[in-house]
N, C-alpha and C positions, 0 to 999 in steps of 0.2 A: 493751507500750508504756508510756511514763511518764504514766500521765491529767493531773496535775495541770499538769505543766509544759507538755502540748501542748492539754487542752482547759480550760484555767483555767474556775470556776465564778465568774463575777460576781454575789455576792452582793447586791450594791446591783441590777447590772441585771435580775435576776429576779426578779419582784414579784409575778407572779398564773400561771395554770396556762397560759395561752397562751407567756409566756417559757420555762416551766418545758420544755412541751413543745419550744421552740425549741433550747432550749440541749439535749436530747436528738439532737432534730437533726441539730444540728452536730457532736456527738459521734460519733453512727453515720457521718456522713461522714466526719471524720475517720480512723474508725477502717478506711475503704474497706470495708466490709460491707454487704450487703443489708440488709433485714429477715429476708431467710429467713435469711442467716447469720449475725447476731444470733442469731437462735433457734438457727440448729443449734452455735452454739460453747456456748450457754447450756446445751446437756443433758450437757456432762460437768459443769460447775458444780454447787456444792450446793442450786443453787434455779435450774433449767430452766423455761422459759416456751415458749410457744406462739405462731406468729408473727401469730394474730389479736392475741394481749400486747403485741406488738413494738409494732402498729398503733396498738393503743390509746392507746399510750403517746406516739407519736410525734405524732397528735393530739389529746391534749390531751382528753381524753375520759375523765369518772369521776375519783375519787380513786385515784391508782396505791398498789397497795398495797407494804408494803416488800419483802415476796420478789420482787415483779413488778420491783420497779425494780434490787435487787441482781442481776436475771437477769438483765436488758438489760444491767446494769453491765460485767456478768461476758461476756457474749456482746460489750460492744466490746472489752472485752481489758484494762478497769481491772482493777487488783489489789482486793480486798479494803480495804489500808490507804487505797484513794485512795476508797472509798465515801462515809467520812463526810462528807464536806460536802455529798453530794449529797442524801444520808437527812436529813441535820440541814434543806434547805432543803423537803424534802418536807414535813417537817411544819408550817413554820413556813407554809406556801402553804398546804395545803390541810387540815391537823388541827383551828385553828381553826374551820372552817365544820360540822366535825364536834360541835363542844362548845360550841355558843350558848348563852349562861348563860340568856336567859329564850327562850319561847317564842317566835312571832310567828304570826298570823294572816297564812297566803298567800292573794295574789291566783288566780285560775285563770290570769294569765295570767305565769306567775313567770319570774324571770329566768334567760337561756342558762345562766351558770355554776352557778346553783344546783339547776339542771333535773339538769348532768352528776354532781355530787354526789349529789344524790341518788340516778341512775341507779346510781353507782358502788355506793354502799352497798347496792342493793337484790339488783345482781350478785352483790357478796359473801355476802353472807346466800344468793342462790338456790346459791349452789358450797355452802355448807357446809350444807345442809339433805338430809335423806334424797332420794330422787329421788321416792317416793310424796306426799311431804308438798309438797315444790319442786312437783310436776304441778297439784297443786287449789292449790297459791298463783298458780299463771301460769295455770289454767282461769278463775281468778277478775277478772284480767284484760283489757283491750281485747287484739284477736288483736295491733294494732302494738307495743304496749307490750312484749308478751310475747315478741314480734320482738327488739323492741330489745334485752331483757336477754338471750335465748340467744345471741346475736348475741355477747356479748362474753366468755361463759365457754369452757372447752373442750369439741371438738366431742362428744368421747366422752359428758361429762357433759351435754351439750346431747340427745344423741342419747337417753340413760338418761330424761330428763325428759321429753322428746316420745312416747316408748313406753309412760309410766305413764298419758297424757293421752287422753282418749276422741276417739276418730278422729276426730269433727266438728271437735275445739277445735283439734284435730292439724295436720288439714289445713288451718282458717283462719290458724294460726300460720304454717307453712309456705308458704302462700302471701303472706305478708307478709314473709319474706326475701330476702335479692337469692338470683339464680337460681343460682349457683355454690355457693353456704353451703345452698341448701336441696335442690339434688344431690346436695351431700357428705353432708350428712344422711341422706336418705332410700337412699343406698348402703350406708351403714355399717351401717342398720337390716335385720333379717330380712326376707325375701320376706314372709311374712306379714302383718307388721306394715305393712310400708310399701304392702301392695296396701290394707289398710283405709285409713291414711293416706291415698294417692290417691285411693281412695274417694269422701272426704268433700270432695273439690275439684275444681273447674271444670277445664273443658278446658282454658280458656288458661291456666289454672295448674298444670296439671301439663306440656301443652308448655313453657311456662316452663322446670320441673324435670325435664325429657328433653333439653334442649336443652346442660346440662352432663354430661348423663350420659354412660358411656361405652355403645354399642349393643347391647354382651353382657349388660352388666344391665337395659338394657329389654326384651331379649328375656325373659330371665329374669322379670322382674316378669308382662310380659305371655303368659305361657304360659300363664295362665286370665286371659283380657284380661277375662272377665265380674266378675272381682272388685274392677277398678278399673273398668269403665266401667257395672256396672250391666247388667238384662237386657236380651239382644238387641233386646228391640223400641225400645227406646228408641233409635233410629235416627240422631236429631241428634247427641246426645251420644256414641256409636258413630263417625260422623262426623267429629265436630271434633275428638275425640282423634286419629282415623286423618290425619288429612289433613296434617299436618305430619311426619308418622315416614317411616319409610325404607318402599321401596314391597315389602322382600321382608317386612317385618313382616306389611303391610299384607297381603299375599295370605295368609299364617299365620292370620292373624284372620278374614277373609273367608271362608276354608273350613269353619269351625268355622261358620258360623250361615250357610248359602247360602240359606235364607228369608229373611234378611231383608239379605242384600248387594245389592241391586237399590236399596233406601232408601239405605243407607250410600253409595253411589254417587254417588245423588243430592245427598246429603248433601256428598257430597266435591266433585262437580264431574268436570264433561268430562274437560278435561287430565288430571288426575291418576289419573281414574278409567278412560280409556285405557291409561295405564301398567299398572294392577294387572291387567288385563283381557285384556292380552298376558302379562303374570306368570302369570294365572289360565291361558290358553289353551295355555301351554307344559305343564301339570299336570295339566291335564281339559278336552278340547274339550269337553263333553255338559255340564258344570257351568257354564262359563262361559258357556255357549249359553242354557242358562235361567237365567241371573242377567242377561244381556242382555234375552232376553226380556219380562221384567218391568219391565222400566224403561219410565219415559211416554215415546211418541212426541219427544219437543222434546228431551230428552236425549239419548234414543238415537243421533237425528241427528246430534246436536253432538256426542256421541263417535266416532260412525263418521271425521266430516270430522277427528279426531286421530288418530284410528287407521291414515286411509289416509295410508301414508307416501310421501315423493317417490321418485322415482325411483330413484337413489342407495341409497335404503334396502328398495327392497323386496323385494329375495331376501332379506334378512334378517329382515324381518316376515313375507313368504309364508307359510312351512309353517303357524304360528299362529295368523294371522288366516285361512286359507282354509282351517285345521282347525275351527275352531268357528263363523263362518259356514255351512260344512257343516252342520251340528248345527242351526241355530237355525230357526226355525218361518218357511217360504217367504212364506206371505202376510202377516207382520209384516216380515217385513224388504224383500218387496217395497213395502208401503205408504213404507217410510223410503225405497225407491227412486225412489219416483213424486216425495217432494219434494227429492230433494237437487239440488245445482249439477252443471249438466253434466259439469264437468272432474272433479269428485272420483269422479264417478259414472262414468267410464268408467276413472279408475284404479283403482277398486273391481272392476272387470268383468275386468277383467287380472289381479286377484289370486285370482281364483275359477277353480275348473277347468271346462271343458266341462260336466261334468254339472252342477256346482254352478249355474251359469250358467244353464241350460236351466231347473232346478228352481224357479229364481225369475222367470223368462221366462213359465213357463207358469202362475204364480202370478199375475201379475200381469192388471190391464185391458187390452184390445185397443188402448187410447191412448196408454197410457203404453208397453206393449209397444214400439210402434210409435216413438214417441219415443228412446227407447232406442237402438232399432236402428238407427234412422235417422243420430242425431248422434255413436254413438260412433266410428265410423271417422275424422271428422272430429274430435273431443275427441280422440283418441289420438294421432292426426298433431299437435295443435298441443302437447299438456300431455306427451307421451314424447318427449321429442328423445335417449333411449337408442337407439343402433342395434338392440343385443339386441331391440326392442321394433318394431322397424321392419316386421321380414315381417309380422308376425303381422295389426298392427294396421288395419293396410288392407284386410282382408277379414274383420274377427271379425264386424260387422254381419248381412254376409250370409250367415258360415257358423253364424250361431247361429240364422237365419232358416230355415237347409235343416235344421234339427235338431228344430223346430218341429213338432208332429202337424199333420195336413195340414188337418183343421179349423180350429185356431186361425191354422195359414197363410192360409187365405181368408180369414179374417173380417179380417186384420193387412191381407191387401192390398187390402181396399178402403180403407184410410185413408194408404196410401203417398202422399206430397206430392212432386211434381215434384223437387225439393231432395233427396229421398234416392233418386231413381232409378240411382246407384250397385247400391244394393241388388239392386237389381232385375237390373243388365246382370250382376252378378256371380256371379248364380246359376245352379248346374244348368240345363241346358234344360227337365225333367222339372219343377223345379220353379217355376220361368221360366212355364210353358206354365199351371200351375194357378194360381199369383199372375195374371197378365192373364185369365184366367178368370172370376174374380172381380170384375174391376174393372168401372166403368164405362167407355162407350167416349171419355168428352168424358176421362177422365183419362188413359186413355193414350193422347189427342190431344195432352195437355200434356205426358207425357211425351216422345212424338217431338219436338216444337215447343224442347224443353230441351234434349235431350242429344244428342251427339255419336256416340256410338254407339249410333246409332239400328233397326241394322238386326239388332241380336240380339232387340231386341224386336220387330221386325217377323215376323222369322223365327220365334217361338216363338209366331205370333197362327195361328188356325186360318183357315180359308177365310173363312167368314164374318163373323167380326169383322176381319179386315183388309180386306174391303170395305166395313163400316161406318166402319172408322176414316179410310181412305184419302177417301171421299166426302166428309168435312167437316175436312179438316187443310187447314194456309193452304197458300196455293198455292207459298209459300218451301220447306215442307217434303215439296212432292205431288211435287216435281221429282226434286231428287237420291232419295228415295227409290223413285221408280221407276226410276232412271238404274242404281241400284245393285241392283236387285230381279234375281236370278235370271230368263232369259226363259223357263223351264219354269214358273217358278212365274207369271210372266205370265199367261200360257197358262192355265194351269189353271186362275185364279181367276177372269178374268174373262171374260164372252162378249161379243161383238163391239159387241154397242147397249152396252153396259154401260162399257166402254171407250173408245167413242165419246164417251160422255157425261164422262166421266172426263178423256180430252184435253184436249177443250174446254176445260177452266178455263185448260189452258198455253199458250204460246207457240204458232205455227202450225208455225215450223219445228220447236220440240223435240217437240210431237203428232205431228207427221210420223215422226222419226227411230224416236220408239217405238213407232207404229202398222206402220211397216214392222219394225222387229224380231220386234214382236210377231206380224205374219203370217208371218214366216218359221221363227216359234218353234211356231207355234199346227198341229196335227194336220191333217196332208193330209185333205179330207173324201172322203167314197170317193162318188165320180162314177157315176149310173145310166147301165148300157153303153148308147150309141147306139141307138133301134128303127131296125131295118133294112128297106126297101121290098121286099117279098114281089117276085122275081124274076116277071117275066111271060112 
């Protein structure tokens, strides 16, 4: 393109470094190029620049030096012969400030433009110095200072400087750069080098510098995670690196120190620590079982309530979570059962098998047992509205009750509350017969008094306790339950005063109806034959 005629350099209007940088500006606009492509037309030229260069230059930042500016020149597409006016205003703007005839005493609080001057010059000097000598002049340094000038050289010679510098000054430099420049950095640098670097920096400073990296070099870095984060025990710091990265890194790391993942967890949080937990259970139920383990009660909890998925998702979490809940220690995880929320807690019971189920059933206290059994039929019916889910759940109550050794069966049914006498009608007969066994009789007065189908429990009470129960139930429930009562079983149970007294409490005409069934049901008695008058 023709420079002079299309981007004329107004001599009079460029006065100081801020026009200088303008009228580049407008140049690069003109010429329809990026800065990146500036830079890249720059590198067949005989003085190529770098598009941090371009940057620099376009803000006005430091004294431009004359290769940098014949670069940019050459990168919009001026010739060579259209350079000099631009070289000639370069000096007349910013050479003067370089050649102050006397001295002056600065304030600490010195001015913008002569701050960037100075920058400029110090840039310079740090490119042309060996990279050994350049490290202890930038050690000697504040870490943002030391920011600032690597900041504007090239990244390669930036990287040479940073490597000669002892890991602590490394990493406080490093984390004083924006997060993209000190990515590219610490990529460029060897594995080695850049795990000491990290080393010497804060968690949030190195997520900072993970966050432009790409995920195959943080794997890489972290293939001995202990050499940037330090030893395992130190657990926060373990932690606050993990909690931002990707969660398959995270179970990588995890494995390698299973002592002390239960802290790191903690460290990390519920949420997230759910994720790695399913990560972990797909690799080793028996590891992740003891890294659960050890985690404090109030944790645990609040990872279990992430981990039980909704409906929707739990074929797909099953095998996982009901492989390493197998594995984990029954009266610990029963105790997290006794306090969690009913709903979670009977999607939990869904996700475990039969035996699994039972194993933390017979783990648990006789209260909480009972609680369990009682409300999950009712939790499952209201929180699965999956049909897949439908048979099951209306009977898992009572069939995980008939599974029960028949011990902790009695002891469960003396604390049966009228409200779960489902329970009860949906059992076995056999086991029916041993749960009212157990009970007291005012309780399964309540029971009858509640439910509707009241005559499978009637039926499963022996002789003598259905005469106890029958003697003090209200008189609403003495009726239809005798109406309905077998008249053999009648018969058998009760003998005639006993019955009598039993009527009484009802109606005159329904005692009637039953007292005559009941003699017609009740055994012929066998009549003493006639004595007969001695024939005379």
């Amino acid at each position: 393109m023709a420079a002079e005629s299309q981007v004329p350099l107004d001599a009079g209007a460029v006065t100081n470094p801020a026009d200088f940088a303008a009228a580049l500006q407008r140049l690069m606009s003109e010429s329809g190029r990026s800065p990146d492509g500036v830079a890249k037309v720059s590198r067949s030229s005989p003085e190529p620049i770098s598009r941090g260069t371009v940057y620099n230059l376009l803000r006005g930042q430091g004294v431009p030096k004359q290769a940098s500016l014949e670069g940019f020149l050459y990168g919009c597409g001026l010739p060579a012969a259209a350079h000099r006016v631009w070289l000639a205003k370069r000096d007349a703007i910013f050479l003067p400030a370089r050649r102050s005839p006397a001295p002056v005493v600065r304030s600490t609080a010195r001015p913008k433009g002569d701050s960037f001057v100075e920058l400029a010059i110090e840039v310079e000097v740090l490119e042309r110095l060996p990279a050994a000598v350049a490290a202890e002049r930038l050690e000697r340094l504040p870490a943002g200072r030391a920011a600032e000038q690597l900041a504007f050289i090239d990244a390669d010679l930036a990287r040479e400087r940073l490597a000669e510098m002892r890991p602590d000054r490394a990493g406080a430099v490093l984390a004083e750069l924006k997060p993209d420049l000190a990515a590219d950095l610490v990529s460029r640098e060897s594995v080695a080098v850049a795990r000491r670097q990290l080393a010497a920096m804060s968690p949030a400073g190195i997520t900072r510098i993970f966050a432009g990296m790409a995920g195959d070099r943080i794997a890489e870095l972290l293939e001995d995670f202990g050499a940037v984060a330090g030893p395992a025990e130190d657990v926060e710091r373990w932690g606050r690196i993990l909690a931002p990265l990707d969660a398959e890194i995270g179970v990588e790391v995890l494995f390698t120190v299973p002592a002390q993942a239960a802290g790191i967890l903690e460290v990390i949080g519920p949420a997230t620590s759910a994720q790695l937990l399913i990560l972990m259970g797909r690799r080793s139920a028996a590891t992740t079982a003891s890294v659960f383990g050890r985690l404090p009660p109030a944790m645990a909890e609040d990872i279990l309530y992430w981990l039980i998925p909704s409906t929707d998702e739990m074929r797909a979490t099953l095998p996982t979570l009901e492989g390493f809940l197998a594995e984990a220690d029954p009266a610990y995880i029963g105790m997290l059962l006794r306090d969690m929320m009913p709903g979670p807690r009977a999607r939990l019971f869904v996700l475990m098998t039969h035996e699994v189920r039972l194993r933390y059933l017979v783990a648990l206290d006789d209260e909480t047992a009972i609680w369990i059994l009682g409300g999950i039929d009712a939790e499952l019916r209201a929180s699965l509205r999956s049909p897949s889910y439908g048979t099951t759940s209306k009977t898992l109550g009572s069939h995980l009750y008939n599974a029960l050794p028949d011990e902790q069966a009695m002891r469960i049914a003396r604390l049966i509350e009228p409200d779960d006498v489902d329970l009860i009608a949906r059992m076995p007969e056999s086991r029916r017969r041993v749960a009212l066994a157990a009970m007291d009789v005012e309780r399964i007065v309540l029971f009858l008094a509640e439910h509707d189908q009241r005559q499978a429990i009637v039926d499963a009470l022996d002789d003598n306790r259905l005469r106890e129960v029958m003697a003090i139930v209200p008189r609403e429930v003495l009726e239809p339950t005798l109406r309905r009562m077998p008249l053999d079983r009648l018969a058998q149970v009760w003998r005639p005063d006993e019955l009598r007294a039993l009527l009484a409490r009802l109606p005159r005409a329904v005692a009637a109806e039953i007292r005559w069934a009941w003699r017609a049901a009740a055994p012929q008695r066998t009549r003493k034959p006639a004595r007969r008058k001695p024939a005379r």
